[in-house]
C-alpha positions in Angstrom: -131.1 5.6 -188.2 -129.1 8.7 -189.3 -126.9 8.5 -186.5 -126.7 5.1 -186.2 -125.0 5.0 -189.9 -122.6 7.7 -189.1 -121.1 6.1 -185.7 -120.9 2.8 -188.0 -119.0 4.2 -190.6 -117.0 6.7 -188.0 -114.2 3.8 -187.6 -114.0 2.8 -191.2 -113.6 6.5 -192.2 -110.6 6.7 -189.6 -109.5 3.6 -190.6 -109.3 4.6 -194.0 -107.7 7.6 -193.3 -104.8 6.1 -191.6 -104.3 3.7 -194.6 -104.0 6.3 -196.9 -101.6 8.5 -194.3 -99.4 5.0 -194.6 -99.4 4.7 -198.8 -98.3 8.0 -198.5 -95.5 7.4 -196.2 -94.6 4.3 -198.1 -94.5 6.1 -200.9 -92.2 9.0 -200.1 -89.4 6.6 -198.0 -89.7 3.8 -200.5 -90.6 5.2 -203.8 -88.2 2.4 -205.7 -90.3 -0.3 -203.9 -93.1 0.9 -205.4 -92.1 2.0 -208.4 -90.9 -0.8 -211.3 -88.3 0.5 -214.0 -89.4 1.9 -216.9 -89.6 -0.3 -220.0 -87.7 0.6 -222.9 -89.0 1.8 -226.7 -88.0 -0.5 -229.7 -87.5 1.9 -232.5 -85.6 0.3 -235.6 -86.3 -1.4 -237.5 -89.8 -0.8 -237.5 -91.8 -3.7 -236.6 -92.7 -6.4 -239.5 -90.5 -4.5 -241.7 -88.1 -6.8 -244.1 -84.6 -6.0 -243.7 -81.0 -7.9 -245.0 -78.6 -9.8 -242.8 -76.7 -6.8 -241.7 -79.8 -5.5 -238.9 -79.0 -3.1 -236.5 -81.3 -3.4 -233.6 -82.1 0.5 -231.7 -84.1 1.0 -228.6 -84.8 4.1 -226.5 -85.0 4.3 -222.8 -85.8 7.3 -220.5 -84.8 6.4 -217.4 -81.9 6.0 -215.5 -79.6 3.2 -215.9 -78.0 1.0 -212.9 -74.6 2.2 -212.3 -72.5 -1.0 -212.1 -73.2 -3.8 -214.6 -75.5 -3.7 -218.0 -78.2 -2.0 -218.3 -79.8 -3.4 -221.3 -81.0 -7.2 -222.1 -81.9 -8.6 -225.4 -83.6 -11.3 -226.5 -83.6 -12.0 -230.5 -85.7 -15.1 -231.1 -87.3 -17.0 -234.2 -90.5 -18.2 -232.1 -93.0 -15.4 -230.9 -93.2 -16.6 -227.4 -89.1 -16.4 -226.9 -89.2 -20.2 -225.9 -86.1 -21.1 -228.2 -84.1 -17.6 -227.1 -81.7 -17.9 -230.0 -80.1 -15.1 -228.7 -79.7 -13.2 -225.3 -77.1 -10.7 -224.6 -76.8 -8.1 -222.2 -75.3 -4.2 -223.0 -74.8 -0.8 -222.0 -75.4 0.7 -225.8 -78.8 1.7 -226.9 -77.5 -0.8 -229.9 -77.2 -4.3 -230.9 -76.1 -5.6 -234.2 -76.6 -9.4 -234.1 -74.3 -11.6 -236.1 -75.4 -15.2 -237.7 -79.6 -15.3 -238.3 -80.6 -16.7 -240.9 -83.1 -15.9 -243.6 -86.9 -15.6 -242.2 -88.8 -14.5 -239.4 -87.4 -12.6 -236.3 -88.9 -11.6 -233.1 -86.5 -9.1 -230.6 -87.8 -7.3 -227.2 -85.8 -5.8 -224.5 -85.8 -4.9 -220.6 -83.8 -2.4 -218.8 -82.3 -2.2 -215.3 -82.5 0.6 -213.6 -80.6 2.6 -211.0 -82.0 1.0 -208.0 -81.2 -2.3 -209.9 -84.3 -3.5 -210.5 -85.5 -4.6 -214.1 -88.7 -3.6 -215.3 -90.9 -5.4 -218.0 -89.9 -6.7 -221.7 -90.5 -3.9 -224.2 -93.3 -4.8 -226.8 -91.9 -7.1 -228.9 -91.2 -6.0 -232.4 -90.9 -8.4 -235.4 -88.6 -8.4 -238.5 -87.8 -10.8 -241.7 -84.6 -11.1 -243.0 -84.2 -11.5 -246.9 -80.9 -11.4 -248.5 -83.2 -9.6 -251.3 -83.7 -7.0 -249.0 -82.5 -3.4 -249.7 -81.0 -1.8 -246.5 -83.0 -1.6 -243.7 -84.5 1.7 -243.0 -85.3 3.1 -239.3 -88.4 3.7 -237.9 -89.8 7.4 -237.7 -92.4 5.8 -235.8 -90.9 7.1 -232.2 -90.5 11.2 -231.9 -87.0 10.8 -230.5 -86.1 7.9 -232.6 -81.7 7.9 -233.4 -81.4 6.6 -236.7 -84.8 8.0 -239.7 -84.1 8.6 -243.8 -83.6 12.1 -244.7 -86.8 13.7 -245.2 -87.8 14.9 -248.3 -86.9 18.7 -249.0 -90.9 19.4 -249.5 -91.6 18.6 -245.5 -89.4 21.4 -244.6 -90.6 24.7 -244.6 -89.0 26.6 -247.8 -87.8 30.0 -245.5 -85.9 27.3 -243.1 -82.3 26.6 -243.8 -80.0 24.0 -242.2 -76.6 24.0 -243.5 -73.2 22.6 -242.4 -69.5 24.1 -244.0 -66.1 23.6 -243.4 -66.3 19.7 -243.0 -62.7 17.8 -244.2 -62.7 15.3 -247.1 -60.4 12.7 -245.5 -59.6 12.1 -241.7 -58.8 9.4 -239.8 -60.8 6.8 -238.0 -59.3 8.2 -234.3 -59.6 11.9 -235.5 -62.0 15.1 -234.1 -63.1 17.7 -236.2 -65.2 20.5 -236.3 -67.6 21.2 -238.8 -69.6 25.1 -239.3 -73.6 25.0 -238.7 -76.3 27.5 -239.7 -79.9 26.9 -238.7 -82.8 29.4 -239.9 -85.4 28.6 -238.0 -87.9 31.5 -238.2 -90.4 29.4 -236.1 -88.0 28.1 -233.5 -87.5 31.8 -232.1 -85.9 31.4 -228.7 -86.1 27.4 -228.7 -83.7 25.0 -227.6 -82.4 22.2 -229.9 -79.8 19.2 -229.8 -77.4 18.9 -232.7 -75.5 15.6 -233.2 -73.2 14.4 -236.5 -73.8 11.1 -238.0 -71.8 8.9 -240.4 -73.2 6.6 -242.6 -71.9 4.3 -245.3 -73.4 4.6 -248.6 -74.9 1.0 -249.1 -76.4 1.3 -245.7 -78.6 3.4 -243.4 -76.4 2.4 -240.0 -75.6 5.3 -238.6 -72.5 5.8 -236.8 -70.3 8.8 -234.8 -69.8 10.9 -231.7 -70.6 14.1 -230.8 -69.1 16.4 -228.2 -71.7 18.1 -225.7 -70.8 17.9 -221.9 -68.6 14.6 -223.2 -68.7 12.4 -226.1 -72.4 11.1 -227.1 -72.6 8.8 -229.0 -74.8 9.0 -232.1 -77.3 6.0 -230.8 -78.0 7.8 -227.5 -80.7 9.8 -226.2 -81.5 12.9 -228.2 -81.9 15.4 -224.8 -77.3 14.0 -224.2 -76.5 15.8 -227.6 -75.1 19.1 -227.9 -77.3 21.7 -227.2 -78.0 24.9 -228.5 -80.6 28.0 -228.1 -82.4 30.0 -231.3 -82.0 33.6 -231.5 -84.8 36.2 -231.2 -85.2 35.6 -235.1 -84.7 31.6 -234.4 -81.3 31.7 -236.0 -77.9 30.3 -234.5 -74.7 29.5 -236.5 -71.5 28.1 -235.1 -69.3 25.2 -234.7 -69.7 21.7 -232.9 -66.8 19.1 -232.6 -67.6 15.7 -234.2 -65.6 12.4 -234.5 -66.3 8.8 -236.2 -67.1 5.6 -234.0 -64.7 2.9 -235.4 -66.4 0.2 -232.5 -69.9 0.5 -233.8 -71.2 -1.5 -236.3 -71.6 1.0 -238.7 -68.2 1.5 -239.5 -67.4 -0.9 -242.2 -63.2 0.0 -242.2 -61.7 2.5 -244.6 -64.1 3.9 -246.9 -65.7 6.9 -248.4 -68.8 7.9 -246.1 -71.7 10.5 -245.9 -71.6 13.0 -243.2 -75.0 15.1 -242.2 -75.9 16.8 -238.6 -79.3 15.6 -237.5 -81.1 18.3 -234.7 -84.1 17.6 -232.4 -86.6 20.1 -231.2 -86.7 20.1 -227.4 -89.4 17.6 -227.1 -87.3 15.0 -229.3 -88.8 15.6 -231.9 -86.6 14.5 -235.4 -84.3 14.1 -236.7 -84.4 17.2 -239.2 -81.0 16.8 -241.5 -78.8 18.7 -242.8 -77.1 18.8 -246.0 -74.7 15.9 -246.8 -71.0 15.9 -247.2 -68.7 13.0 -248.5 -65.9 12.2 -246.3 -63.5 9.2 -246.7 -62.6 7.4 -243.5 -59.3 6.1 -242.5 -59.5 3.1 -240.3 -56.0 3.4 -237.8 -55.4 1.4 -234.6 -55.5 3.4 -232.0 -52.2 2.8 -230.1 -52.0 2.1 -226.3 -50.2 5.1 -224.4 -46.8 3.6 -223.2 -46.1 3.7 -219.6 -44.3 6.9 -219.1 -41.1 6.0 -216.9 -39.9 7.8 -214.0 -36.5 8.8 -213.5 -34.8 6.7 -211.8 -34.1 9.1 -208.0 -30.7 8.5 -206.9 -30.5 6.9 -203.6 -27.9 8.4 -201.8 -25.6 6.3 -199.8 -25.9 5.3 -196.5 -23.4 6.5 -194.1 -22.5 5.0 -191.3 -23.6 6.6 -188.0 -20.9 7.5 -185.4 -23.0 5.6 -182.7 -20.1 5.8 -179.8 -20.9 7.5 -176.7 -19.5 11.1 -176.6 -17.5 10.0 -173.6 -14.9 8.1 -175.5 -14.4 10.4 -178.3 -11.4 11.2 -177.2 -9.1 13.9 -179.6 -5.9 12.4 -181.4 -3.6 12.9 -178.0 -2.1 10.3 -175.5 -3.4 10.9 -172.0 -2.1 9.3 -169.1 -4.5 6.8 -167.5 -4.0 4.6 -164.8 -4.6 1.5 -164.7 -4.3 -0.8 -161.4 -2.3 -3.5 -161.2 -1.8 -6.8 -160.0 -0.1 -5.5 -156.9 -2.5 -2.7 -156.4 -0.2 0.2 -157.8 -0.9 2.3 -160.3 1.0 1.8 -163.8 1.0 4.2 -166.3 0.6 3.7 -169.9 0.5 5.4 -173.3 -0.6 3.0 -175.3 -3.7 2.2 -174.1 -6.0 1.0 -177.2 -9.6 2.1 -177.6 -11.6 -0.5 -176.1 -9.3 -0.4 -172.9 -10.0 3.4 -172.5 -14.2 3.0 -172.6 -14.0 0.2 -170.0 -11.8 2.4 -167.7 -13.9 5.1 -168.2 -17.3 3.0 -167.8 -15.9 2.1 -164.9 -15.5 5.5 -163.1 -18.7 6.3 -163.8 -21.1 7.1 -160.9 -24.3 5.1 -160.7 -26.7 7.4 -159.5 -29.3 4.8 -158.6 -26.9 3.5 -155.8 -26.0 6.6 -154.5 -29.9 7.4 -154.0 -30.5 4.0 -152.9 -27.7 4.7 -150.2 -29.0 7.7 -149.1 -32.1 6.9 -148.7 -31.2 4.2 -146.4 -28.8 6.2 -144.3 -31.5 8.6 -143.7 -34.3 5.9 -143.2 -32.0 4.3 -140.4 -31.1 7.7 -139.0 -35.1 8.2 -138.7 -35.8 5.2 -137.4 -33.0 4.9 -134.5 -34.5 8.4 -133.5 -37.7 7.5 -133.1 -36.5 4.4 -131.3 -34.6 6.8 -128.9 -37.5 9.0 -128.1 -40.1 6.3 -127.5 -37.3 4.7 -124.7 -37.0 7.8 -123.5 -40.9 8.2 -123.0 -41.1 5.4 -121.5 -38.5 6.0 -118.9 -39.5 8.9 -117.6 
């Protein structure tokens, strides 16, 4: 009985074998066919939180996004089920500030596309009422890496920790980069990386806004791991400078304006944001002008000369030479007035065609070979 079980289940063993051989083929050639795109995280605001009309919708996402076209779409809708889809848009900001809702309840969700350009599933929906009693809406510290949180209170930092910033300017201009002076004392972050970024903010809201220089400029509602980066000393200190600039597309920028200025950092896990201490900086809102096409100097063109395209033959030097020319009668006449076009159809005229004379040849010599052979097969014959 024994044996008859084992050479039953012999073929689905091997069978089962080469199944999992082809899922792991599959797997390694096609990983994108097997693998749906990661779903974003809605962060602020936090879900069923009341906010006013001016709402500032932030998501994270981890993966990576497609490289042509948007990678984001939202859906903000007043029904729960996203039958009525108030409103759908579609982005490449981690950001979305909708315009028009009215007072009440608000449901919002969205779905990424990623680089293979597939879209994965609808984040979990979050929900949010609008109330033109509301104070500002505050973000959510519900995700680790979340963009936009409230200042923590000075009593959930450790008292030996210090994280300062220096040197920031009290007026610039909407378009304009500065650099600002940061020391961190962190004595339990010895050796540990962190991500520094600057944020603006007005002082009615909690919207942040602003860009900060790491390998290009981040923006401040992107992922924490794209900000500048920095490494802790052996005694988990670091000081020095990072270059920051305002954002005057985002929504956060509410025109010229005094605003507060603060560096947020996140550990290397995302977690944060820690912040600094706050500055007051009053914003300038310019236009940015578009760069004028820069004109080339005109290249002169030099002037065309005309080409000398008369055969060498009739280039004849400034002298009268006597050429004669046959006549009528057939006797030679001489003349010394002879104009140009006289002179290259005399001298076309004596030239030799070469062709002719070959041609000639050849035949002479053909019928030379010919009336010889001719001779000797007579001759053959008669003897």
């Amino acid at each position: 009985m024994t044996y008859i079980l084992r050479t039953r289940s012999l073929p689905l063993l091997r069978n089962g074998k080469y199944f999992l051989i082809f899922l792991i083929t599959l797997s390694f050639f096609w990983p994108n066919f097997l693998l749906a795109a990661e779903a974003p995280t809605l962060t602020s605001p936090a879900d069923n939180s009341t906010v006013n009309k001016s709402v500032k919708l932030v998501w994270q996402y981890d993966g990576e996004c497609v490289e042509n076209g948007s990678c984001f779409n939202i859906q903000v809708d007043n029904s729960a089920d996203f039958g009525s889809n108030e409103k759908s848009t579609y982005t490449n900001n981690f950001s979305y500030s909708p315009q028009g809702l009215a007072e009440g309840d608000w449901n919002w969700r969205v779905k990424a596309k990623d680089k293979s350009e597939k879209w994965s599933d609808w984040s979990k929906p979050f929900k949010f009422s609008i109330s033109s009693q509301a104070a500002p809406s505050a973000p959510s510290t519900n995700s680790p890496a979340s963009t936009s949180t409230p200042q923590p209170s000075t009593g959930s930092q450790k008292a030996e920790s210090v994280f300062s910033i220096k040197d920031a300017p009290s007026e610039i201009n909407s378009s304009q980069e500065f650099e600002v002076s940061v020391s961190l004392k962190l004595p339990d972050k010895i050796n540990s990386v962190v991500y520094l970024k600057g944020a603006f903010k007005s002082e009615s809201t909690s919207n942040y806004f602003g860009q900060t220089l790491a390998s290009d400029w981040i923006g401040n509602s992107e992922k924490y791991s794209k900000q500048y980066k920095i490494t802790t000393g052996p005694e988990g200190n670091w000081e020095g400078k990072i270059k920051v600039r305002p954002d005057a597309d985002d929504s956060g920028f509410d025109g010229t304006g005094q605003y507060i200025f603060k560096i947020a950092r996140y550990s290397d896990t995302g977690f944060g944001p820690t912040w600094s201490n706050e500055v007051k900086i009053k914003i300038n809102a310019v236009s940015t002008p578009e760069p004028s096409p820069t004109e080339d100097p005109k290249k002169e063109i030099p002037e065309e000369k005309e080409i000398d395209i008369t055969p060498s033959l009739v280039k004849l030097p400034a002298k009268n030479y006597e050429i004669k020319i046959a006549s009528v009668a057939g006797e030679a006449t001489e003349s010394h007035n002879i104009t140009l076009e006289e002179r290259t159809r005399v001298l076309e005229d004596k030239k030799i065609n070469w062709l002719l004379v070959i041609l000639g040849l050849g035949t002479l010599i053909g019928s030379a070979g010919f009336a010889y052979f001719k001779f000797k097969k007579n001759e053959k014959n008669y003897y």
